[in-house]
C-alpha positions as CSV (number, residue, x, y, z in Angstrom):
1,X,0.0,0.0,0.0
2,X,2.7,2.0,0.9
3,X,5.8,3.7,-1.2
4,X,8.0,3.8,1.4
5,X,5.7,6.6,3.5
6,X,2.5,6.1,4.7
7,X,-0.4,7.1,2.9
8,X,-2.8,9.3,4.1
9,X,-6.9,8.1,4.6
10,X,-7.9,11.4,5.5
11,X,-10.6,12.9,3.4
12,X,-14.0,11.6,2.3
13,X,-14.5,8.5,0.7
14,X,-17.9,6.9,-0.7
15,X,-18.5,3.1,-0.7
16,X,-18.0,1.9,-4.6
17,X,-17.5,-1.8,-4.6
18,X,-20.0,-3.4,-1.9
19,X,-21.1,-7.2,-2.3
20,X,-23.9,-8.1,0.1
21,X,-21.6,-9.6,2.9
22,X,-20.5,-5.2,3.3
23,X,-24.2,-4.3,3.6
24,X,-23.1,-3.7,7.3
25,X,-20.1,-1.4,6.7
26,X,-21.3,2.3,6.1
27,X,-22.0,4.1,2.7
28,X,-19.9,6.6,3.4
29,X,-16.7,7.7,5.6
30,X,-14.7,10.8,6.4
31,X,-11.2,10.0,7.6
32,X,-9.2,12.9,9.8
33,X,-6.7,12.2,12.0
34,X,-6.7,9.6,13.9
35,X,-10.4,9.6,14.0
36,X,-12.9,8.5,11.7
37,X,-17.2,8.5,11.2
38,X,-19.7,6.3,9.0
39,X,-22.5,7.7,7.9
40,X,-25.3,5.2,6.5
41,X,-27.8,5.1,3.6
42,X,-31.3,5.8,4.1
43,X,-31.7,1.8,3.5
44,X,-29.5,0.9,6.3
45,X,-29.6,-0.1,9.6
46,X,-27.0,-0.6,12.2
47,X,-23.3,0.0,10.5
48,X,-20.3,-2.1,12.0
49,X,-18.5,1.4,11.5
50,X,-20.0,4.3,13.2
51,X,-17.3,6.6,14.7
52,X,-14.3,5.9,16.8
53,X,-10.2,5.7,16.1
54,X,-8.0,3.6,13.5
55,X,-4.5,3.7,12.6
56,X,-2.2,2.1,10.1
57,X,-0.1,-0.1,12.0
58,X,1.7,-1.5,9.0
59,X,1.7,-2.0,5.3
60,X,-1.1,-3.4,4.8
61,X,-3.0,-3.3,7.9
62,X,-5.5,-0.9,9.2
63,X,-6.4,-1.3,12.8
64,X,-10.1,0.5,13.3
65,X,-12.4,0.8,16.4
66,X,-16.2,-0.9,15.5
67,X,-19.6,0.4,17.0
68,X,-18.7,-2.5,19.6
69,X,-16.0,-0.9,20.5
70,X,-13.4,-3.9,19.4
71,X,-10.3,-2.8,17.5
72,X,-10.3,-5.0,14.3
73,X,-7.8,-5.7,12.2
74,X,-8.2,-5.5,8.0
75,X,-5.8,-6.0,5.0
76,X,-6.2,-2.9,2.8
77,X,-4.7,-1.8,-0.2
78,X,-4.7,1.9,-1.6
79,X,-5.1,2.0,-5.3
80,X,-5.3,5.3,-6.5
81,X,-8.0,7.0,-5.0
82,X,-9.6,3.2,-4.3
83,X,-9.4,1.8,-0.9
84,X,-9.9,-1.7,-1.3
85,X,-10.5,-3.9,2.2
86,X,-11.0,-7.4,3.7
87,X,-12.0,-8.0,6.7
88,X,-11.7,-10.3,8.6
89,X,-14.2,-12.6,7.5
90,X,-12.8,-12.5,3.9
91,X,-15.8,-9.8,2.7
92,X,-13.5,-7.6,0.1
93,X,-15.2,-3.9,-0.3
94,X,-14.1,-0.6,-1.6
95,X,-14.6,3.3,-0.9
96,X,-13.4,5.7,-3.5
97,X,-11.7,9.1,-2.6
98,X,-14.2,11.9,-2.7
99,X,-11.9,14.3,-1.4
100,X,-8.3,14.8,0.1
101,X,-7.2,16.6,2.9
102,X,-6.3,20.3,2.1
């Protein structure tokens, strides 16, 4: 994910690529630092992501607080403006940059 610095989530990103097993991850998300919030669709219910704290803890794995309040671990890759994730159940998902911090 990396090129020898860490990239940067911080900004805006909109869910893009969402089989049914990411129905419980949220539509949208807005990364700052350190912190992050979910916001759902109108469709959904409870999202597995609502607020709380993540952190890259290496290349590739992104460490995020859930609604529960666990820290769970997921295997992402940066791809562009794509962030591409699996958790930990195998459920792969994307979120496309909407917008990068100023």
């Amino acid at each position: 994910m990396s090129n020898g610095s860490t990239p940067s989530l911080v900004g805006a990103w909109a869910k893009s690529r969402a089989p049914s097993c990411a129905d419980k991850y949220p539509d949208t998300l807005t990364f700052a630092a350190g912190t992050y919030r979910g916001t759902r669709s109108p469709t959904q219910g409870f999202v597995y992501w609502d607020a709380g704290i993540y952190r890259l803890e290496d290349d590739p794995t992104l460490a995020l607080a859930t609604a529960t309040d666990e820290l769970v671990h997921y295997h992402v890759e940066l791809a562009g403006d794509e962030l591409i994730v699996t958790d930990p159940d195998g459920c792969v998902f994307a979120y496309r940059r909407l917008t990068t911090p100023p």
